[in-house]
C-alpha positions as semicolon CSV with decimal commas, in nm:
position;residue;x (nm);y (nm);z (nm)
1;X;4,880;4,991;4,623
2;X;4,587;4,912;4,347
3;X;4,529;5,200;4,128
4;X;4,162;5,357;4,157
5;X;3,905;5,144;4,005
6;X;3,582;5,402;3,964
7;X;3,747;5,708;3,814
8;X;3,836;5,843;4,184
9;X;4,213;6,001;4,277
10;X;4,436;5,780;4,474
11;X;4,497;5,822;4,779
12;X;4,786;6,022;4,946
13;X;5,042;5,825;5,135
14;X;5,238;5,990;5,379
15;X;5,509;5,772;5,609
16;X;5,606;5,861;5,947
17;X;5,998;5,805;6,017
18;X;6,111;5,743;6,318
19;X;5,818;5,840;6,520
20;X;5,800;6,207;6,410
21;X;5,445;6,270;6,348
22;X;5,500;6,635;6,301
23;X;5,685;6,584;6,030
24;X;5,486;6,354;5,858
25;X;5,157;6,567;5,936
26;X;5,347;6,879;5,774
27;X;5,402;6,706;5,430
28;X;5,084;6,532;5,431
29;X;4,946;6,883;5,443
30;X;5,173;7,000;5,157
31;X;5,045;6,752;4,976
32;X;4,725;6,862;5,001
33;X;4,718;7,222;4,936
34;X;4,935;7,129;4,633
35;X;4,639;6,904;4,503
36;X;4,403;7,142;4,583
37;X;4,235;6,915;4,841
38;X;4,193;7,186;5,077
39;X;3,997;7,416;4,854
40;X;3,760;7,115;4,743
41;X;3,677;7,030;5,105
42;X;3,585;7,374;5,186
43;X;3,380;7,425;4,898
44;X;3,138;7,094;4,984
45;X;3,092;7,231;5,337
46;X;2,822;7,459;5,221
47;X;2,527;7,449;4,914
48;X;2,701;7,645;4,602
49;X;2,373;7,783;4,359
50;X;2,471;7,712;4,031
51;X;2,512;8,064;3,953
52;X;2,756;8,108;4,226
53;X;2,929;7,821;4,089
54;X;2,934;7,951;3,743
55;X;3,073;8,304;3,820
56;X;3,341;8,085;4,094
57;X;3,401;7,857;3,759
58;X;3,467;8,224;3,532
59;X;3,688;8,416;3,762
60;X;3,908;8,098;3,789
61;X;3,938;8,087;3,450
62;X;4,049;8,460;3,440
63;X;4,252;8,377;3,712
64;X;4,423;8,126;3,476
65;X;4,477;8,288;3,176
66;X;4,613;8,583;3,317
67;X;4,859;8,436;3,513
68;X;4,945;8,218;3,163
69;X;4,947;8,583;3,003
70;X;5,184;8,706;3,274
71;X;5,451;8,419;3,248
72;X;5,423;8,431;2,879
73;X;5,527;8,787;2,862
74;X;5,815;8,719;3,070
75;X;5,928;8,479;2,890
76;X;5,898;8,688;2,665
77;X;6,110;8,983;2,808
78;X;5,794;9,210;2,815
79;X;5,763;9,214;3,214
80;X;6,064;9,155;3,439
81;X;6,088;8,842;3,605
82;X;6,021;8,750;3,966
83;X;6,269;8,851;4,157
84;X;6,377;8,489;4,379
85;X;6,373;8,490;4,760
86;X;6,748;8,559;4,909
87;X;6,834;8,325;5,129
């Protein structure tokens, strides 16, 4: 596979084994909310003002830095950590 010439992502390459294309249709989705492909798509459905896009742009941002905030303080000991799923 060439690498992207013009600045765009590659693309995502998913391979089906042995005929399961549930399987491969289930990681190729994985793939994709973990890239964020999902949210991108759904944002170019409709016209975004810029001023819509702005305040979308700032309460990411918030988003981001409190969640940084939150993992540094419990690293930090100052919050608990997560408790992990029990299996």
């Amino acid at each position: 596979m060439v690498g992207p010439s013009n600045g765009e992502s590659p693309l995502v390459q998913i391979f089906v084994r042995d005929n399961n294309v549930d399987q491969a249709l289930k990681a190729l989705k994985k793939k994709m909310q973990r890239e964020g492909s999902f949210r991108e798509m759904k944002r170019h459905v409709h016209y975004e003002k810029p001023s819509e896009k702005r305040a979308r742009q700032k309460a990411e941002a918030v988003r981001r830095a409190r969640k940084l905030a939150r993992k540094r303080a419990q690293r930090e000991g100052l919050l608990p950590m997560p408790k992990k799923p029990a299996r």
